[in-house]
PDB file of N, CA, C and O in Angstrom:
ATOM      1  N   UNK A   1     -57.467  32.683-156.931  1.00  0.00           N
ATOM      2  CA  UNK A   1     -58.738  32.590-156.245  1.00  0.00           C
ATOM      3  C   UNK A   1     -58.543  32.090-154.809  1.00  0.00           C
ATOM      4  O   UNK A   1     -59.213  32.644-153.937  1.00  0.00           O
ATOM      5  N   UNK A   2     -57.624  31.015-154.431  1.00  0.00           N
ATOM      6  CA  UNK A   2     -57.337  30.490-153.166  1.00  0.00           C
ATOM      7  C   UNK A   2     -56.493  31.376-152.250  1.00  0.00           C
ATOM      8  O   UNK A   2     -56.518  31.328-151.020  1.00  0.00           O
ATOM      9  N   UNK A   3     -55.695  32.238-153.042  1.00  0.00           N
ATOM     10  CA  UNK A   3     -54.714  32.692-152.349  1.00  0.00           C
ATOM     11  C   UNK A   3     -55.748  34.198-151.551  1.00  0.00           C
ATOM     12  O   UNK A   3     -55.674  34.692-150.426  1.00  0.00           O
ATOM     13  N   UNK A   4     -56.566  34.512-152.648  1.00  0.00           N
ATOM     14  CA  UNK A   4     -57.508  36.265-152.169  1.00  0.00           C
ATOM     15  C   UNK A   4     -58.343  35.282-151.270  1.00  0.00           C
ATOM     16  O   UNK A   4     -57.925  35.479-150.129  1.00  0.00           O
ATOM     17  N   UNK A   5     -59.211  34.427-151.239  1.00  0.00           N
ATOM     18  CA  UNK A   5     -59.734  33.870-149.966  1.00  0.00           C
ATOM     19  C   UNK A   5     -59.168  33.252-148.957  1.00  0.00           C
ATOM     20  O   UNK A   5     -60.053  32.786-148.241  1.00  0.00           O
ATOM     21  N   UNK A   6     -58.231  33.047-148.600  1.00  0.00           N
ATOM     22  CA  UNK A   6     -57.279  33.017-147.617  1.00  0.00           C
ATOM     23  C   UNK A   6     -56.713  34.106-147.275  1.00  0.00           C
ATOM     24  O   UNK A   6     -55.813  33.928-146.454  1.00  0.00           O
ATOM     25  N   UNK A   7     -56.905  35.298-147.621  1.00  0.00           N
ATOM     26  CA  UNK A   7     -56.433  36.859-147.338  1.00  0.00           C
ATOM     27  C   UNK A   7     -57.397  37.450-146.902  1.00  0.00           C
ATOM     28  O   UNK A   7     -57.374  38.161-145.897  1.00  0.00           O
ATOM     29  N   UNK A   8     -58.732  37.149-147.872  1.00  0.00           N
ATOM     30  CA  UNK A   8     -59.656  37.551-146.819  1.00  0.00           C
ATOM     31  C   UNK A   8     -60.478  37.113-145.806  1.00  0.00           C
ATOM     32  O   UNK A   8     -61.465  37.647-145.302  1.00  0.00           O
ATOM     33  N   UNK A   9     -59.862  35.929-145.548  1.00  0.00           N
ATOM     34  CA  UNK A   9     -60.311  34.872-144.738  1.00  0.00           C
ATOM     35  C   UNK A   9     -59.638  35.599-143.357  1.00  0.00           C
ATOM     36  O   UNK A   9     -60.193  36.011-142.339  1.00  0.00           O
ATOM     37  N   UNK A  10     -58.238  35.581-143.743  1.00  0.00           N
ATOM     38  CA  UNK A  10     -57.530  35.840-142.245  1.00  0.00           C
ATOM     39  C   UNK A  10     -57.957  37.328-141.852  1.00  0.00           C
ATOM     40  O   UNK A  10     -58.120  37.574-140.656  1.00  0.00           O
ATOM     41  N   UNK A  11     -58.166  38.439-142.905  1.00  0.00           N
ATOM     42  CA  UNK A  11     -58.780  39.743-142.772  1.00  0.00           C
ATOM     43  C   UNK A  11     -59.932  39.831-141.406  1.00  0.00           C
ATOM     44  O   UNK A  11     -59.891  40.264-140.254  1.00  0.00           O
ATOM     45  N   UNK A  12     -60.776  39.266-142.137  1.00  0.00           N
ATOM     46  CA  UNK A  12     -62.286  38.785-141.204  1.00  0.00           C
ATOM     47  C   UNK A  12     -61.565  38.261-139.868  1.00  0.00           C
ATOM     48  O   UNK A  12     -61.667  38.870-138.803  1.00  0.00           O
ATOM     49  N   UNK A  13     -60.832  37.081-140.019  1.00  0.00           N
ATOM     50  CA  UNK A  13     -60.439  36.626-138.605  1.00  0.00           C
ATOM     51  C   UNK A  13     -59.586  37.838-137.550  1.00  0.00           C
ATOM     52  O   UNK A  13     -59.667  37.969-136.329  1.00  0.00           O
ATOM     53  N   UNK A  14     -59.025  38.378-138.243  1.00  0.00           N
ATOM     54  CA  UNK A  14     -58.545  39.811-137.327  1.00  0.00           C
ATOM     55  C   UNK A  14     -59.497  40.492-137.271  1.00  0.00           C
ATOM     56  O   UNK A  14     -59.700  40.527-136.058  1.00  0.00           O
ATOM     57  N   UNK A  15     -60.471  41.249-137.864  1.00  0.00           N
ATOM     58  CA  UNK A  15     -61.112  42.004-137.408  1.00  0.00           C
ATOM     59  C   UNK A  15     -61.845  41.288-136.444  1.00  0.00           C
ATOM     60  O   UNK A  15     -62.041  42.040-135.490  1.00  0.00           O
ATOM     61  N   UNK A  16     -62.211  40.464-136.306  1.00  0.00           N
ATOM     62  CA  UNK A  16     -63.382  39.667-135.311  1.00  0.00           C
ATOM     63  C   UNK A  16     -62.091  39.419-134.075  1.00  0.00           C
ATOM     64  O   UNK A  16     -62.407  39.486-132.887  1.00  0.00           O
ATOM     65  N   UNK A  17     -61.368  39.277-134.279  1.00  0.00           N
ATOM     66  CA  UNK A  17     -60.294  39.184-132.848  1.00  0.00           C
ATOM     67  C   UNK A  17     -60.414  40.147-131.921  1.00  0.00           C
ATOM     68  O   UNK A  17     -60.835  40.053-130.768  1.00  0.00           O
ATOM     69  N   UNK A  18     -59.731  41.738-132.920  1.00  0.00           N
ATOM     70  CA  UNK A  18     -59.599  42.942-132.467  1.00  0.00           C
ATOM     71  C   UNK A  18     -61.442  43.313-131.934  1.00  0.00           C
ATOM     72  O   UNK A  18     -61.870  43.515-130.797  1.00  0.00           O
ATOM     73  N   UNK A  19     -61.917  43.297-132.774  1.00  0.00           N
ATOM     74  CA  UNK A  19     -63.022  43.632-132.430  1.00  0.00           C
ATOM     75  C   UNK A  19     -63.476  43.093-130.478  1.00  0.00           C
ATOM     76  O   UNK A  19     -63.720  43.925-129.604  1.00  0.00           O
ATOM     77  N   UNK A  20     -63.474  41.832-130.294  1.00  0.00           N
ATOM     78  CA  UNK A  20     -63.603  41.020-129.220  1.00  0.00           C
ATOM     79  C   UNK A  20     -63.066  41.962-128.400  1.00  0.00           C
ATOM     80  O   UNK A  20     -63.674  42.699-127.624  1.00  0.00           O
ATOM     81  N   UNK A  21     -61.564  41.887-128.668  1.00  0.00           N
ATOM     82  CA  UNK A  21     -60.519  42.236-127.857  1.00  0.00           C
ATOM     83  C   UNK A  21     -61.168  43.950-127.190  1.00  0.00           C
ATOM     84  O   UNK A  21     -61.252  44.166-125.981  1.00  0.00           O
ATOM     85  N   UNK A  22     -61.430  44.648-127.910  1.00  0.00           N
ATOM     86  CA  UNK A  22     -62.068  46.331-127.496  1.00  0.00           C
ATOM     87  C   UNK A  22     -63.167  46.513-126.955  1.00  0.00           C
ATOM     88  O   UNK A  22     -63.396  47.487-126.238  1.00  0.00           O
ATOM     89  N   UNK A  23     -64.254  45.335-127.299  1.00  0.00           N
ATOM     90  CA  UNK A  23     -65.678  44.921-126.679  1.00  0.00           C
ATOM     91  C   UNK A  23     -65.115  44.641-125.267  1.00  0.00           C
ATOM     92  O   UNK A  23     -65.686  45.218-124.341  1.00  0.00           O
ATOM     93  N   UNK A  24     -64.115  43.865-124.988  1.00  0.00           N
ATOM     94  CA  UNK A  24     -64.322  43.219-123.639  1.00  0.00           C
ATOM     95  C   UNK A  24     -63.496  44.340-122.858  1.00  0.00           C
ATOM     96  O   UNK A  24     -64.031  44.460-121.756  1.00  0.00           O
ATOM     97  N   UNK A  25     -62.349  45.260-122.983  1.00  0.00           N
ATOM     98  CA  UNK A  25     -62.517  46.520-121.930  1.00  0.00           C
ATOM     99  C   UNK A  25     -63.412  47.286-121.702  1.00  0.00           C
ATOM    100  O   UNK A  25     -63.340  48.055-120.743  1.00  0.00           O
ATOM    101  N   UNK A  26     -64.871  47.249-122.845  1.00  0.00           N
ATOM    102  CA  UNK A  26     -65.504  48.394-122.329  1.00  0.00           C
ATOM    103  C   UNK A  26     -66.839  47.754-121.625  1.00  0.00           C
ATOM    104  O   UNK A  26     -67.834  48.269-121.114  1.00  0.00           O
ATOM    105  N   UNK A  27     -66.443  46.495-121.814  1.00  0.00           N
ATOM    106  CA  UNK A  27     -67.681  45.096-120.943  1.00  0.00           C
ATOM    107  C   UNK A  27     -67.132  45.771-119.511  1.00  0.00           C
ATOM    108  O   UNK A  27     -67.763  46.616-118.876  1.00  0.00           O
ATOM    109  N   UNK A  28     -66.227  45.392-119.248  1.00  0.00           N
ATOM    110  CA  UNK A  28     -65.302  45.516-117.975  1.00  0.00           C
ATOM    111  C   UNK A  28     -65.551  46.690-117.476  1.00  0.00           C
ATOM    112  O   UNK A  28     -66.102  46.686-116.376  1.00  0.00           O
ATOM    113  N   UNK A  29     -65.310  47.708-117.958  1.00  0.00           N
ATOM    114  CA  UNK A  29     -65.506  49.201-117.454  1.00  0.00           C
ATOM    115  C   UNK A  29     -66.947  49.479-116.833  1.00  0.00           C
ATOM    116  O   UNK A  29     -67.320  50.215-115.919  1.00  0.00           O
ATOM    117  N   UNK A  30     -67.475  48.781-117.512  1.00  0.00           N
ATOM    118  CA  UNK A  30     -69.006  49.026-116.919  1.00  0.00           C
ATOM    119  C   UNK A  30     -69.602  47.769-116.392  1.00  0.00           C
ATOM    120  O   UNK A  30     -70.797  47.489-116.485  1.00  0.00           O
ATOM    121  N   UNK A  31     -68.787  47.109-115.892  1.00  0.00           N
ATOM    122  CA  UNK A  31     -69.644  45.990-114.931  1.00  0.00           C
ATOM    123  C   UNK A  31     -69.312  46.501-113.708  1.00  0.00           C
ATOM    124  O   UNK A  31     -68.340  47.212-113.451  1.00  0.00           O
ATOM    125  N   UNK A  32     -70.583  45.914-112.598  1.00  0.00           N
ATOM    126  CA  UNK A  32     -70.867  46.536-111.453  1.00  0.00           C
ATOM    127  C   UNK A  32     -69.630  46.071-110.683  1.00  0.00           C
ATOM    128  O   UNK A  32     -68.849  45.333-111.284  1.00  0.00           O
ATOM    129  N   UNK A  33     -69.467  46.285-109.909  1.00  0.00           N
ATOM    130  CA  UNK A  33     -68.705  46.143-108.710  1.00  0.00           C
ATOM    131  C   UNK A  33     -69.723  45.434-106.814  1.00  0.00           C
ATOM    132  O   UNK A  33     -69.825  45.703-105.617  1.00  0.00           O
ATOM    133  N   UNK A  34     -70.031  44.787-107.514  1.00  0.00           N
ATOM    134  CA  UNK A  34     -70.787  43.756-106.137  1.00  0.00           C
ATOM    135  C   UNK A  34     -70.483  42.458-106.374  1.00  0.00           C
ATOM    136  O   UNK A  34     -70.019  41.893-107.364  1.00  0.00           O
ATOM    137  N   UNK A  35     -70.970  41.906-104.823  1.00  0.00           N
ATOM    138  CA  UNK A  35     -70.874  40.488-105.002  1.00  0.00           C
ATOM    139  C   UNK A  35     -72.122  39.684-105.794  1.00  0.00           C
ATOM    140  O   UNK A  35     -73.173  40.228-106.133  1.00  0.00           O
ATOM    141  N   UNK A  36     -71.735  38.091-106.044  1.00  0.00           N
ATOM    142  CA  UNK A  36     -72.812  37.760-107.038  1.00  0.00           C
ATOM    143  C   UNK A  36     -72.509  35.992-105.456  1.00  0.00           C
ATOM    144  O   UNK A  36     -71.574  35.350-104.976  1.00  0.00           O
ATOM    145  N   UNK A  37     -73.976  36.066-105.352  1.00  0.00           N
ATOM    146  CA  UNK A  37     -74.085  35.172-104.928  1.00  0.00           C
ATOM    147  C   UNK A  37     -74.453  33.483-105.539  1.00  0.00           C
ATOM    148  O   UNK A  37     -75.466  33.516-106.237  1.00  0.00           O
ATOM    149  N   UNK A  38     -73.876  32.129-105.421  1.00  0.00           N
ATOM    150  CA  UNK A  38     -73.946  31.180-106.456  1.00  0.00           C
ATOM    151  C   UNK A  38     -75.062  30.321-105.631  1.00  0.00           C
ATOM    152  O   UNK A  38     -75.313  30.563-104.450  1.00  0.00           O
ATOM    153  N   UNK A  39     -75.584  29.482-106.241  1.00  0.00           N
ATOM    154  CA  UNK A  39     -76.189  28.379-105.078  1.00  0.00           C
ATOM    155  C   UNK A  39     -76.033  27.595-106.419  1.00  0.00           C
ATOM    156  O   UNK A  39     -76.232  27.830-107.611  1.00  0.00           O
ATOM    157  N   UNK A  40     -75.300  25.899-105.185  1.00  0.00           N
ATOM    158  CA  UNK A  40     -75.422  25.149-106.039  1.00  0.00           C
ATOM    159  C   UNK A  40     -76.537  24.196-105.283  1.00  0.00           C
ATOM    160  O   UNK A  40     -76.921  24.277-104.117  1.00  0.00           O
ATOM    161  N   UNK A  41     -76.920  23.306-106.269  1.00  0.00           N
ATOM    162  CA  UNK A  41     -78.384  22.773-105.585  1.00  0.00           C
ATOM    163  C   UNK A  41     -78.008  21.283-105.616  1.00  0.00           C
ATOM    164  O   UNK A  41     -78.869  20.469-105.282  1.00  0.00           O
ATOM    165  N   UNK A  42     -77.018  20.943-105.920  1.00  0.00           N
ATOM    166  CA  UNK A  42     -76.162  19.663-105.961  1.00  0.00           C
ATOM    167  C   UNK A  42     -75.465  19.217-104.690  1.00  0.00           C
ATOM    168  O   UNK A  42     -75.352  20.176-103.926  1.00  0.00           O
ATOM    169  N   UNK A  43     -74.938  18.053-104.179  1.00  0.00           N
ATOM    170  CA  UNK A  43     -74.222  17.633-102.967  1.00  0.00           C
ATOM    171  C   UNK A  43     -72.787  18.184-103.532  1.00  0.00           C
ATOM    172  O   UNK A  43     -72.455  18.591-104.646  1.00  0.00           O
ATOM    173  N   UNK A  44     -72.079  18.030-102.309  1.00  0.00           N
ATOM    174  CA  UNK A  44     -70.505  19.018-102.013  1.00  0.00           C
ATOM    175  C   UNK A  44     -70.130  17.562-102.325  1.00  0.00           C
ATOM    176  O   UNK A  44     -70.734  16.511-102.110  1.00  0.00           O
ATOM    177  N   UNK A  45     -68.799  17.857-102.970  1.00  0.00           N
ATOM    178  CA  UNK A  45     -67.953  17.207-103.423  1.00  0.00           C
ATOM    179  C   UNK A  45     -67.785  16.527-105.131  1.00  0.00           C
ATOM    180  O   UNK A  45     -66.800  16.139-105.760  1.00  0.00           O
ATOM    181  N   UNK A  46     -69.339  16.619-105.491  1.00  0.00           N
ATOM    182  CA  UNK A  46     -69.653  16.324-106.592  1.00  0.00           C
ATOM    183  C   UNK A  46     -68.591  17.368-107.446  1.00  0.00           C
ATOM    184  O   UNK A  46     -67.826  18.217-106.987  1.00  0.00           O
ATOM    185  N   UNK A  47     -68.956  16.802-109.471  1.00  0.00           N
ATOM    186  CA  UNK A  47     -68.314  17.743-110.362  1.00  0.00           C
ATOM    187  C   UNK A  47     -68.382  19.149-110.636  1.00  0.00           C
ATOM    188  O   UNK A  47     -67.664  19.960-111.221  1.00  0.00           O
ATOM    189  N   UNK A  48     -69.637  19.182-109.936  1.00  0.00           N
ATOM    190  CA  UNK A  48     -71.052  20.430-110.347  1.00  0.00           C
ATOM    191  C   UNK A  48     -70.344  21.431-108.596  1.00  0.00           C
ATOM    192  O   UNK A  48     -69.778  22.524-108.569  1.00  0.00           O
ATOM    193  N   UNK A  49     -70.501  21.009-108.050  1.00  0.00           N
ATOM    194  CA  UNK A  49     -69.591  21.791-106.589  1.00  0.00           C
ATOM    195  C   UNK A  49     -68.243  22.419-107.082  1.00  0.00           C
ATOM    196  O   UNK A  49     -67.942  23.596-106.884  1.00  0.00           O
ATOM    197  N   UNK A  50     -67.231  21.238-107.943  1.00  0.00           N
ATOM    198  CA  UNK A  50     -66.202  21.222-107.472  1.00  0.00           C
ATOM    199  C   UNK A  50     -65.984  22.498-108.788  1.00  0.00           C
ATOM    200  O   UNK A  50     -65.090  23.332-108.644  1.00  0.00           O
ATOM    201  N   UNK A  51     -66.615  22.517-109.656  1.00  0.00           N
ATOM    202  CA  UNK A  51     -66.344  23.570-110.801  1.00  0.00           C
ATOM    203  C   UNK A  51     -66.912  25.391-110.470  1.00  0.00           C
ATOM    204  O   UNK A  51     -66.642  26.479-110.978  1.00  0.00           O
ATOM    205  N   UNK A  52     -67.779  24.929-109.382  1.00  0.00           N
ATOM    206  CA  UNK A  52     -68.418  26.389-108.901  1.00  0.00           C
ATOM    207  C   UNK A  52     -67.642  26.957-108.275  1.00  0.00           C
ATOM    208  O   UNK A  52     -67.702  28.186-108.257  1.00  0.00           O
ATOM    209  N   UNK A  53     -66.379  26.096-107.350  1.00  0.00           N
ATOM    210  CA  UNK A  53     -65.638  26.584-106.317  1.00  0.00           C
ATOM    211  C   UNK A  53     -64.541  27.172-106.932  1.00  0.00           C
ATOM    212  O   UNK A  53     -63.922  28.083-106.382  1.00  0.00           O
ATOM    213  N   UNK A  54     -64.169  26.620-108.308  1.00  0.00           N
ATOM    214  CA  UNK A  54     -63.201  26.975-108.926  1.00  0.00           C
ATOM    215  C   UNK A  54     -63.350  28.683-109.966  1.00  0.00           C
ATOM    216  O   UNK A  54     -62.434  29.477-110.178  1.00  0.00           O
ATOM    217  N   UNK A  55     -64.973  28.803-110.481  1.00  0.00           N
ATOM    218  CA  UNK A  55     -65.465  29.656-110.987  1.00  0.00           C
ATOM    219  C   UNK A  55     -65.426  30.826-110.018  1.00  0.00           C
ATOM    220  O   UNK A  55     -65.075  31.917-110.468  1.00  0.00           O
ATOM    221  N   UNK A  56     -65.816  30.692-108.478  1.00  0.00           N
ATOM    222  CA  UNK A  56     -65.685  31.624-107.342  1.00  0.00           C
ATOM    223  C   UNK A  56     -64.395  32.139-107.042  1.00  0.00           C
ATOM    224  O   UNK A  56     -64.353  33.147-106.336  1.00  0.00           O
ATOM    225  N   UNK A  57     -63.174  31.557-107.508  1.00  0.00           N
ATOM    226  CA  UNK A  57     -62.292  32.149-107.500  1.00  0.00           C
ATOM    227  C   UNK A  57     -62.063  33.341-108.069  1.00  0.00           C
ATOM    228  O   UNK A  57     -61.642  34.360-107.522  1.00  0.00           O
ATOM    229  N   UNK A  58     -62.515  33.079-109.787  1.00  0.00           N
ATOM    230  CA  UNK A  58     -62.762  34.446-110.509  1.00  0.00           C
ATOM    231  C   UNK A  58     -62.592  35.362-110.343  1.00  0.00           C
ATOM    232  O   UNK A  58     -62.936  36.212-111.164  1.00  0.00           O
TER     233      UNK A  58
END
């Protein structure tokens, strides 16, 4: 009983991997190609700045 739910435990966990994994080239394929402008509404230097600047790298 432990051993078939742990088989189909890891089953499920691959399909939900692979699955992800094929969703996100065809996310990609069809996202636009423009810029996305951010505003942060917080002071510069803060945590909330310093994580946007890092996200803009992206």
């Amino acid at each position: 009983m432990k051993k078939s739910f742990i088989t189909v435990a890891a089953l499920v966990l691959a399909a939900v991997f692979f699955g992800t994994c094929l969703s996100a080239g065809i996310a990609e394929a069809a996202w636009p190609e423009k810029n996305i402008t951010v505003i942060i509404t917080h002071g510069s230097g803060g945590d909330t700045d310093f994580n946007a600047r890092l996200m803009c790298r992206l």
